[in-house]
C-alpha positions in Angstrom: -14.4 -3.1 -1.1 -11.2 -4.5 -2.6 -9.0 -6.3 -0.2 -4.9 -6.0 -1.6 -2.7 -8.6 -0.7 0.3 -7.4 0.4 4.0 -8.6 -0.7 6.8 -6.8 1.8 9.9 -7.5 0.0 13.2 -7.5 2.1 16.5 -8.8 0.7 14.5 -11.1 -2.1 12.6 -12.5 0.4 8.3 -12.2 1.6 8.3 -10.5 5.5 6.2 -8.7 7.5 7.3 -6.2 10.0 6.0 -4.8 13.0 5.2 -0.8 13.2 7.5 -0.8 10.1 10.8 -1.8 12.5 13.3 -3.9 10.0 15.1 -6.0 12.5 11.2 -7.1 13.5 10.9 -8.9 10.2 9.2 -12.1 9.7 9.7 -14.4 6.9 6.6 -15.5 5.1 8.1 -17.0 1.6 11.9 -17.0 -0.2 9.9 -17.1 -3.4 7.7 -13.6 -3.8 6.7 -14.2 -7.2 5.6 -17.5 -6.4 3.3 -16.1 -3.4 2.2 -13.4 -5.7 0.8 -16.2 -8.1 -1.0 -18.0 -4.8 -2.9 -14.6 -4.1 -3.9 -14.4 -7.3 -5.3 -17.9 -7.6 -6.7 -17.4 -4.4 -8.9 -14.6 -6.0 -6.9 -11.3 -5.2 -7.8 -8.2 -8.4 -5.3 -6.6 -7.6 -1.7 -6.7 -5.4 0.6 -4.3 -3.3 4.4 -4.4 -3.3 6.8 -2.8 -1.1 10.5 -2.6 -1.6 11.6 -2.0 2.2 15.4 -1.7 1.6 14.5 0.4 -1.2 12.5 2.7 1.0 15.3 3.3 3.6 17.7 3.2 0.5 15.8 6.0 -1.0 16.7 3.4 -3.8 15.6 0.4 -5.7 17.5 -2.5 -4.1 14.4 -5.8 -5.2 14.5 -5.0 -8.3 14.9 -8.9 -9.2 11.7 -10.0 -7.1 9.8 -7.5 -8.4 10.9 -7.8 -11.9 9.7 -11.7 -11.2 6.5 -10.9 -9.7 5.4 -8.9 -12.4 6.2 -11.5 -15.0 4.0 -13.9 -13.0 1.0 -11.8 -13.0 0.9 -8.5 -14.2 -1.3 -9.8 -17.2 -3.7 -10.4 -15.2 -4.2 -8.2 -12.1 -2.8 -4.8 -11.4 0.0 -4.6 -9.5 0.9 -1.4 -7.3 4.5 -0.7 -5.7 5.8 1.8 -3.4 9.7 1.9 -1.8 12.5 3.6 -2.7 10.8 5.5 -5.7 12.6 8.3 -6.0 13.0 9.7 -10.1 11.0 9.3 -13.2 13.0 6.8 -15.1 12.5 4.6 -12.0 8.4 5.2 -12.4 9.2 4.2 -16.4 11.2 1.1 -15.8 8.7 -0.4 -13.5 5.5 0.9 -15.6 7.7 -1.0 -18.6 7.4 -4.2 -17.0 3.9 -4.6 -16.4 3.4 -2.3 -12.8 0.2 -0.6 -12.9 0.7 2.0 -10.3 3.6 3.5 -8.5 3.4 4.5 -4.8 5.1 7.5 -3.7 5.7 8.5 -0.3 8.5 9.7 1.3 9.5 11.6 -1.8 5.9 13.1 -1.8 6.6 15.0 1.1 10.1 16.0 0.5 9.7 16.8 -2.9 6.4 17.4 -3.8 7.6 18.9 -7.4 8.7 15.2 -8.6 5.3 14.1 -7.1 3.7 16.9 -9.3 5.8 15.4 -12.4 4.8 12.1 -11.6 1.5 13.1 -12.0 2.4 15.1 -15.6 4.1 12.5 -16.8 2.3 9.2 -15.6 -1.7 10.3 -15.3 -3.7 8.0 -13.4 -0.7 6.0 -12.2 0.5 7.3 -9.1 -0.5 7.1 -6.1 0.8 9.0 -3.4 1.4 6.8 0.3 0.7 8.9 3.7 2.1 6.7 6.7 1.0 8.8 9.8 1.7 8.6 13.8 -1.0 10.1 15.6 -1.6 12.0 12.5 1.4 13.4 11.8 2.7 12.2 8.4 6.4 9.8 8.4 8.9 9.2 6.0 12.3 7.3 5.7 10.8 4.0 6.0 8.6 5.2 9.0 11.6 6.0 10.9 11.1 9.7 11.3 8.1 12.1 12.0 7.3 15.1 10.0 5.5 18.3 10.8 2.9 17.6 8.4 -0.9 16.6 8.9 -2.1 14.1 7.0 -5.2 15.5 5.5 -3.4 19.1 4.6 -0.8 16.9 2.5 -3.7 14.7 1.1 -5.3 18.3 -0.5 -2.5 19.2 -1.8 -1.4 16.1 -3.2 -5.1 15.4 -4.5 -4.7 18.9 -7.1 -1.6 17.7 -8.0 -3.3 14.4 -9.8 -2.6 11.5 -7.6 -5.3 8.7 -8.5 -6.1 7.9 -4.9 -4.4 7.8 -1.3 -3.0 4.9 0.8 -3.4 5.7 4.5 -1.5 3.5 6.9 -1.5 4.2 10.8 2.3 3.1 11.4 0.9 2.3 15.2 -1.4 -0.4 14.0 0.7 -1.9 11.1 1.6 -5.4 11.5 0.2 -5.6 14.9 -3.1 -7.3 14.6 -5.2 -4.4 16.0 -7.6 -3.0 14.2 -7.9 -0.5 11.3 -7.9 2.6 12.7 -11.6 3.6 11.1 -11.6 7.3 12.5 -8.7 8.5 11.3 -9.7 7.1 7.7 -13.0 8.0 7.3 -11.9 11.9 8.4 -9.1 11.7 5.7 -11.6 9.8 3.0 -14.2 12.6 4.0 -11.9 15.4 3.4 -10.7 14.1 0.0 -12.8 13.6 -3.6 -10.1 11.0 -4.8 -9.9 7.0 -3.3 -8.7 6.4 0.0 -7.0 2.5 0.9 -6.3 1.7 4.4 -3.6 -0.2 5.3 -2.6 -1.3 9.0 -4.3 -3.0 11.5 -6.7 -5.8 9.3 -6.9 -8.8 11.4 -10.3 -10.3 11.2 -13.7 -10.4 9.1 -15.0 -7.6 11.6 -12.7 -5.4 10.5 -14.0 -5.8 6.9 -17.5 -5.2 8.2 -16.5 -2.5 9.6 -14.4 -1.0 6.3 -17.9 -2.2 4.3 -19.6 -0.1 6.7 -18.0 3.1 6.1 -17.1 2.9 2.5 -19.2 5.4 1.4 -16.9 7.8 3.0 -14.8 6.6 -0.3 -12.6 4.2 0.9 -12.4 1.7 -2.2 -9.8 -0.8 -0.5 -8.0 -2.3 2.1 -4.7 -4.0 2.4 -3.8 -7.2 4.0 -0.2 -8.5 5.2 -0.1 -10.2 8.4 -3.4 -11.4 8.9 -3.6 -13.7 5.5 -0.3 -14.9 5.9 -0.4 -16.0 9.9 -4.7 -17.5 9.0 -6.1 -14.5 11.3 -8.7 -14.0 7.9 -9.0 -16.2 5.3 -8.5 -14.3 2.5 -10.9 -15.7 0.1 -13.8 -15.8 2.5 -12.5 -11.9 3.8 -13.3 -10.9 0.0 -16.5 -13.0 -0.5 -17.6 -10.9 2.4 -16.8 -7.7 1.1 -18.0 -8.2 -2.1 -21.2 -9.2 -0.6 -21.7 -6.3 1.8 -20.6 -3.9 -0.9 -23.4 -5.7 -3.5 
């Protein structure tokens, strides 16, 4: 079970938000790339980026940060990024620099064609990001509900190529809950391709209880709020899983 670190870039700076609302930002660090080097000294494999102006731009607007974050450690873990990803020259620019895999989302479900030439063009690169409410898939940076169920788009994404799913329950994110375990292990079950959850991690039992189910095929979880306000170490959080996943 890999535990991701997560890095939610707003205006240059490290925040956290709450059920994905911007004006409930929190800043964690005015340096990204330098937190991006503590995670992975801190023993993270791998690292998730999210460009939240970009992703209610429909745009790339921290393109500097990221651009800096992949310079600091890009030769050494796998990054992943998702926000505002809209085009394929986008995709190339940011695979140019050292990302490893682009996250599409929103664009996924409005346009599942460019997903589809993602997939063509960039194999085993993109991933495709479901954000659900009560398991209806949401776009727009969260801020509106689509008609879509979540495992129905994850088939149809999962022919098109993608190289695994990130499922985040939008009513958990940020707010120190609980991983929402059900709803992940039904979308994991349905699916032959990786699942990552995301939303909700806030202590070592919800690792035991991600460990637990991983058979399922969940391969990963990411971690914002919880490392960065000392609700889990993270270092003793992945000890953990890498033991219970031995």
């Amino acid at each position: 079970m890999l535990l991701i670190p997560a890095i939610d870039l707003k205006e240059g700076q490290c925040v956290r938000l709450k059920q994905g609302l911007m004006h409930e930002a929190t800043v964690f660090s005015d340096d990204p790339a330098q937190m991006a080097a503590h995670w992975h000294t801190q023993g993270a494999r791998r690292l998730h980026l999210v460009d939240l102006d970009g992703a209610f731009a429909g745009k790339p607007k921290n393109f500097g940060a990221i651009k800096a974050i992949l310079a600091a450690v890009a030769d050494d873990i796998p990054v992943q990024l998702g926000g505002g990803i809209r085009d394929l020259d986008t995709i190339e620019k940011y695979l140019d620099l050292g990302l490893q895999y682009v996250i599409i989302g929103t664009a996924a479900v409005k346009n599942p064609q460019f997903l589809h030439d993602a997939c063509d063009a960039f194999p085993g690169q993109v991933i495709v990001g479901l954000d659900a409410k009560d398991g209806q898939v949401a776009t727009d940076g969260w801020a509106k509900v689509s008609k879509y169920q979540v495992i129905d788009l994850a088939k149809r994404f999962e022919d098109y190529g993608v190289s695994s799913v990130i499922y985040t329950d939008i009513g958990r994110d940020g707010m120190m809950s609980g991983v929402n375990i059900e709803a992940t292990v039904a979308l994991a079950e349905s699916l032959t391709i990786p699942v990552i959850a995301s939303g909700g991690l806030t202590n070592l039992d919800d690792v035991r209880a991600l460990c637990a189910v991983q058979e399922s095929g969940i391969v990963g979880a990411i971690t914002g709020r919880a490392i960065y306000e000392g609700s889990i170490d993270f270092q003793a959080a992945q000890a953990l899983a890498d033991t219970l996943s031995a």
